[in-house]
C-alpha positions in Angstrom: 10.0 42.6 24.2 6.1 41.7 24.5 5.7 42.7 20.6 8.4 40.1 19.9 7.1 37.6 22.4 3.6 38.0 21.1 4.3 37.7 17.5 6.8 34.6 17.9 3.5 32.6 19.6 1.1 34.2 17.4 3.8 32.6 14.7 4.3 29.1 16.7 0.2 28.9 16.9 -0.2 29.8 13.0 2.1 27.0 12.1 0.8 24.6 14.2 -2.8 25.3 12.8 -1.3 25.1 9.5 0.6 22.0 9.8 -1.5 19.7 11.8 -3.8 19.4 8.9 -1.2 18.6 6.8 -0.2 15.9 9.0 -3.7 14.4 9.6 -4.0 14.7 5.7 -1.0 11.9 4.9 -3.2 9.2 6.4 -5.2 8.0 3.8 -8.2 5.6 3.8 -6.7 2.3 1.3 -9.7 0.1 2.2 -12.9 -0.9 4.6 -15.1 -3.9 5.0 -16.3 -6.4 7.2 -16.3 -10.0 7.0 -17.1 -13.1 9.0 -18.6 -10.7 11.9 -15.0 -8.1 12.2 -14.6 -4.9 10.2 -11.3 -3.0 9.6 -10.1 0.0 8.0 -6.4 0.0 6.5 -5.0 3.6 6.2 -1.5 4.5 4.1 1.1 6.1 6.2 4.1 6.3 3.6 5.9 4.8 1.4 9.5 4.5 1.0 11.0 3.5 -3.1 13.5 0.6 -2.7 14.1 -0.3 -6.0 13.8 1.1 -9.6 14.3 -0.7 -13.0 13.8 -0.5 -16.2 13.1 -3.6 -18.5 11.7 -3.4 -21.8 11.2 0.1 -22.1 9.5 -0.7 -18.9 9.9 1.4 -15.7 8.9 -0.3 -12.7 9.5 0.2 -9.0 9.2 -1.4 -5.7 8.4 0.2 -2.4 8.3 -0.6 0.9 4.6 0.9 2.3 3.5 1.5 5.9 -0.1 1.1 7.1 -2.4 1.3 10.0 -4.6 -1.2 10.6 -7.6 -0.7 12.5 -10.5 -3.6 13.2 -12.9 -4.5 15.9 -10.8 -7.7 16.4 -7.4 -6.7 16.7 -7.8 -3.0 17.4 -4.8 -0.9 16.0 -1.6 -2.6 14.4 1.1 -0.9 12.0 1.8 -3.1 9.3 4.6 -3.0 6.4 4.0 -4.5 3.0 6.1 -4.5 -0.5 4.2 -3.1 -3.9 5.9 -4.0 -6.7 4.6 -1.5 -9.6 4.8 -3.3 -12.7 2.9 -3.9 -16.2 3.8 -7.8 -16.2 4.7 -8.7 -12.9 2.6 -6.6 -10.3 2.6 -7.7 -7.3 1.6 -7.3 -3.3 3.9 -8.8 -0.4 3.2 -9.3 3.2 4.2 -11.6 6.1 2.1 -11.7 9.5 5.1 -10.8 12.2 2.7 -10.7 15.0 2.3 -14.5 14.7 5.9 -15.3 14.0 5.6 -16.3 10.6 8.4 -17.3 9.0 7.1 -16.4 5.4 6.5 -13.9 3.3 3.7 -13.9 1.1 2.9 -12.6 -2.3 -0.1 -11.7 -4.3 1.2 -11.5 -8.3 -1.9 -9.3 -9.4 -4.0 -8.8 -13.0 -4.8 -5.2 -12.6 -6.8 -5.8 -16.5 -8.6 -9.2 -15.5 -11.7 -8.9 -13.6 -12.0 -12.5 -13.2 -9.0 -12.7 -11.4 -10.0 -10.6 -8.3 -11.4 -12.5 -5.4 -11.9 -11.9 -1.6 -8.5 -12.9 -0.4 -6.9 -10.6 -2.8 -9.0 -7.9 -3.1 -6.9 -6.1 -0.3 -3.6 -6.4 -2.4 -5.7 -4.8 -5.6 -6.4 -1.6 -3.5 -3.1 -1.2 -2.0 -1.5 -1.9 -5.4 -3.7 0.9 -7.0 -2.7 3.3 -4.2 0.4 3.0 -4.3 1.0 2.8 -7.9 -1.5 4.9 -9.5 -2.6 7.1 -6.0 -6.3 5.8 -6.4 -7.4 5.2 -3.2 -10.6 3.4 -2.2 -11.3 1.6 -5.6 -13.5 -0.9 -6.4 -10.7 -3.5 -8.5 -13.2 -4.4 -10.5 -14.3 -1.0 -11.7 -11.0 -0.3 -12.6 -9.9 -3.6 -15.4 -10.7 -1.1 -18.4 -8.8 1.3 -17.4 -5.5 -1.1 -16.8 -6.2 -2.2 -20.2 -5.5 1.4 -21.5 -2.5 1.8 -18.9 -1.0 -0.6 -20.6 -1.5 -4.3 -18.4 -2.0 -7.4 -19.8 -5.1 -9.1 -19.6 -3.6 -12.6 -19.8 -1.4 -12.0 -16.9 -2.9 -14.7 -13.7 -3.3 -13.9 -10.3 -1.3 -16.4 -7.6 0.2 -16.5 -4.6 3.6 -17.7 -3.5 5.1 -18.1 -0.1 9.1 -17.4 0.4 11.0 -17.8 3.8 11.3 -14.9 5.0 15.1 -15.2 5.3 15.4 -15.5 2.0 12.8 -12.4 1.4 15.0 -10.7 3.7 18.5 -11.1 1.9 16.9 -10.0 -1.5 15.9 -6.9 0.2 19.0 -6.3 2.0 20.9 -6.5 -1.3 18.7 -3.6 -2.4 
């Protein structure tokens, strides 16, 4: 009865050294800076495909991602965003619930147009190459040549539009 005893825990303790890596191993490091006197850190957790389609020959796919937030300002938040994986629509989306926005915002991205990154998208640019092509911590601009031969268009403009989130909400709940 001790043998079985002793090799069950000696089993339980293996696995738990085994898979507690593993576990610490999914968090992955998206982005890190400082500006105007805070610094955070934003960490992947998962993500989750919503939607798949294929137009054009084109396969693209949206996924709902969850991330950590850590900074000196706000200390630790969990935060869920929208990557859209596309060659001629890319795009970012993101509301701030802790505030009690009622919109959802998105960054349309130009993965090949290095003139199109700034600072208040340069966030959505390292998400969107995390998610969609698992390089994390990028520099954007480093990376324009190598959309180019992945297949983006250069033309394609960065903006930003703003949605209720009601309506946000029904699109995704037609998913």
């Amino acid at each position: 009865m001790k043998t079985k005893l002793g090799v069950f825990c000696f089993s339980i303790l293996l696995l738990l050294g085994v898979a507690v890596p593993v576990l610490a191993q999914q968090r992955r490091l998206v982005e890190e800076g400082c500006r105007q006197g805070s610094c955070w850190a934003t960490y992947f957790l998962s993500k989750r495909l919503i939607h798949q389609n294929q137009l054009g020959g084109q396969n693209s796919k949206l996924y709902e991602v969850s991330l950590e937030v850590n900074s000196d300002y706000d200390g630790t938040k969990s935060r869920t965003q929208w990557v859209y994986c596309s060659l001629d629509k890319p795009f970012v989306a993101f509301d701030f619930p802790e505030e009690d926005d009622e919109f959802v915002y998105f960054h349309y991205l130009s993965p090949a147009n290095s003139l199109e990154i700034g600072g208040y998208n340069s966030g959505s640019y390292s998400l969107y190459w995390a998610i969609c092509h698992d390089r994390f911590i990028v520099d954007p601009f480093a990376l324009t040549s190598t959309a180019r031969q992945m297949g983006y268009n250069e033309s394609i403009t960065n903006y930003q539009i703003v949605l209720p989130r009601v309506f946000f909400e029904e699109v995704m709940n037609s998913q």
